[in-house]
C-alpha positions, 0 to 999 in steps of 0.5 A: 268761620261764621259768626253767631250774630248778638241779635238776629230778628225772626220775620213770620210768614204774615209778615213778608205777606203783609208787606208784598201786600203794601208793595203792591197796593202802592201804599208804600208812605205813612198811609194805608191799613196797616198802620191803624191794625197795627196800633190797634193790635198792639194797644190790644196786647197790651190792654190799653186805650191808645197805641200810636206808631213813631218812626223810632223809640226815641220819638216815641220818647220825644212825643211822649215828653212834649205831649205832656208839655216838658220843656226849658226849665223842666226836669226830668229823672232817668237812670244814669244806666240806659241807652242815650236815646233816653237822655236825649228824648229828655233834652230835644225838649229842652229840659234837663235830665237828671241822673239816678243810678241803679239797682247792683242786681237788675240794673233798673232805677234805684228807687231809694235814690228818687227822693233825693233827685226831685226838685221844684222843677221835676215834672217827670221821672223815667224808668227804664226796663232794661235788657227785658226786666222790669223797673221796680215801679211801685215806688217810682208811681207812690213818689209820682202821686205824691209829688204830682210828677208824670211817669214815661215808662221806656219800654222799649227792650220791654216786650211782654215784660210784666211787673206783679202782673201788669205788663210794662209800659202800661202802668205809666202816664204815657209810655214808649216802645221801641221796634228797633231791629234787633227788638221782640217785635221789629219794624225795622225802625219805628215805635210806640207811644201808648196810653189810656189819656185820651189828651195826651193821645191827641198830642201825640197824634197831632205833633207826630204829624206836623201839628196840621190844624184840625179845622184847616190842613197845611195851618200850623199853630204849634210846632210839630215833627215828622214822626209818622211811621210808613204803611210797609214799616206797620205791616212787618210790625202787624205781621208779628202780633200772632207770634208774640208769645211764641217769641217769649217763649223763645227768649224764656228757652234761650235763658233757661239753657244759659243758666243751666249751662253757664251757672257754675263758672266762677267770675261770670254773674248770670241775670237776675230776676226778681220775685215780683218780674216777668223778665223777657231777657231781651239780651242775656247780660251778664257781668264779669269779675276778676274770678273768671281770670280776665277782664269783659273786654279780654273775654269778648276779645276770646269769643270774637276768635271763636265767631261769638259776637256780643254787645258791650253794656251801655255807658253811664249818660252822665258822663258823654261827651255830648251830654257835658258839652251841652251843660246839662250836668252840673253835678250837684247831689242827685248828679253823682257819682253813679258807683254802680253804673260805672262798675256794671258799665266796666264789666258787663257783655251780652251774650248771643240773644236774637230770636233766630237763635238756633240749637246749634248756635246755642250750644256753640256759645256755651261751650266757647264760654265753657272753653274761655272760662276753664282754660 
């Protein structure tokens, strides 16, 4: 029995093109053309000033922090409910990250939970656009303002999503995307650090690349990483731009035949989108409850049988391991409990949601739901 894949990236063929053109131009490294069209584009796309390629989104993330120059003693806000690389990114700086839960309905930062996590020492906040819908930003960016505190937008399950019009990852200080396999637009590994502040920019373009003096190379006044992107990486990123919207309108299909299909099985709570978003259902999250007749980990235990593969939803931050070794969470007022992430990390799966999703894939998936569901 073959098995549908959660997530299965789709390569054009520009892409493939591209890359054979790397190969054999012998501009394999973090040199060659394509790195520059390929920022270049996707600022583009996005309508912003500076797009610079990372070797994933959590340096994208990193970058993005130290070029506004957070560090021991700062913190930073994010949603208890992300993928650890954002918690982390926070902490590679030597900040703290401070945890906020998330809104019951689309699982983005709580905005009436902000207030009561700044300090004297929040020098940033980050929303996360998760699963492909939008954070609510406005109160995230009027809070900002006020306090005078930094917004990163993590984007990086964010491609093409749009909040009241504007698309993700341009509406704060500096933001990041990631191009992960399994994301809309893939480079294997890689990311994106973008923004309209030509000083920032330049940080970011200076660390990502060892922090090389710009009057003597191989002099190093401050710190840098090795977070280029390679010229074969850039041109399976470029070799995608032309399709983007076309790959939205795939994820928008393939959302649009779950929810009709799936809408009236009791015990299983389909996304939400709300008024004000632009969701591009990166992965189709769905929650369970006990009106389905079992728990998410019974069900995903049933579709493995039946050759559907899914994704647990993350995990509440606040409660790894790896993130209490360190200490940097000595639960204080805006350091929880987190009721709704650890009730959404308990009961949420998604289901099959790569761009390669066929037809025939789709259909199988509805009916092995269908068939768990009524049995």
């Amino acid at each position: 029995m073959m098995t549908i894949p959660v997530n299965e990236p789709v390569i054009p063929v520009e892409a493939k093109q591209y890359v054979l053109d790397a190969l054999e131009t012998g501009w394999v490294s973090s040199a060659g053309k394509y790195i520059q069209q390929f920022e270049e584009a996707f600022a583009k796309y996005l309508g912003v000033k500076h797009a610079i390629t990372t070797t994933s989104g959590t340096s994208a993330l990193h970058l993005a922090l130290a070029a506004l120059g957070i560090g021991p003693g700062d913190e930073v806000i994010v949603p208890d409910f992300t993928m650890i690389a954002s918690a982390f990114a926070i902490m590679y700086t030597g900040a703290r990250p401070v945890f906020v839960d998330v809104d019951p309905e689309i699982f983005t930062l709580d905005p009436s939970k902000l207030s009561a996590a700044v300090t004297p020492h929040t020098k940033a906040i980050m929303p996360v656009h998760i699963y492909g819908h939008p954070a609510d930003m406005d109160p995230v960016l009027s809070l900002a303002r006020e306090r005078n505190i930094a917004v990163i937008e993590d984007a990086a399950e964010a491609h093409g999503a749009a909040y009241k019009g504007r698309l993700c990852g341009t509406m704060g200080t500096v933001n990041a995307f990631s191009f992960y396999g399994n994301k809309i637009i893939t480079t294997g590994e890689g990311g994106m650090v973008v923004t309209d502040d030509d000083a920032i920019a330049a940080r970011v373009r200076s660390l990502k690349d060892l922090s090389h003096s710009p009057t003597k190379r191989f002099v190093h006044e401050t710190v840098g990483f090795n977070y280029r992107m390679t010229n074969l990486q850039a041109a399976l990123g470029l070799g995608q731009m032309a399709h983007v919207e076309e790959f939205l309108k795939k994820k928008q299909w393939m959302a649009d035949r779950y929810a009709q299909e799936l809408k009236d099985i009791p015990g299983l709570r389909l996304p939400i989108t709300r008024t004000w978003a632009k969701n591009v259902y990166w992965m189709y999250a769905v929650l369970v409850d006990e009106q389905l007749g079992m728990t998410r980990d019974a069900f995903r235990a049933e579709l493995k049988k039946r050759g559907i593969d899914t994704r647990d939803f993350f995990t509440s931050c606040a409660a790894q391991p790896a993130i209490r070794a360190l200490g940097s969470v000595p639960f204080g007022s805006a350091q929880g409990p987190f009721p709704v992430t650890e009730n959404i990390a308990e009961r949420g799966l998604y289901l099959p949601s790569g761009l390669a999703l066929t037809e025939e894939q789709i259909a199988a998936v509805i009916v092995a739901v269908r068939a768990i569901a009524h049995a």
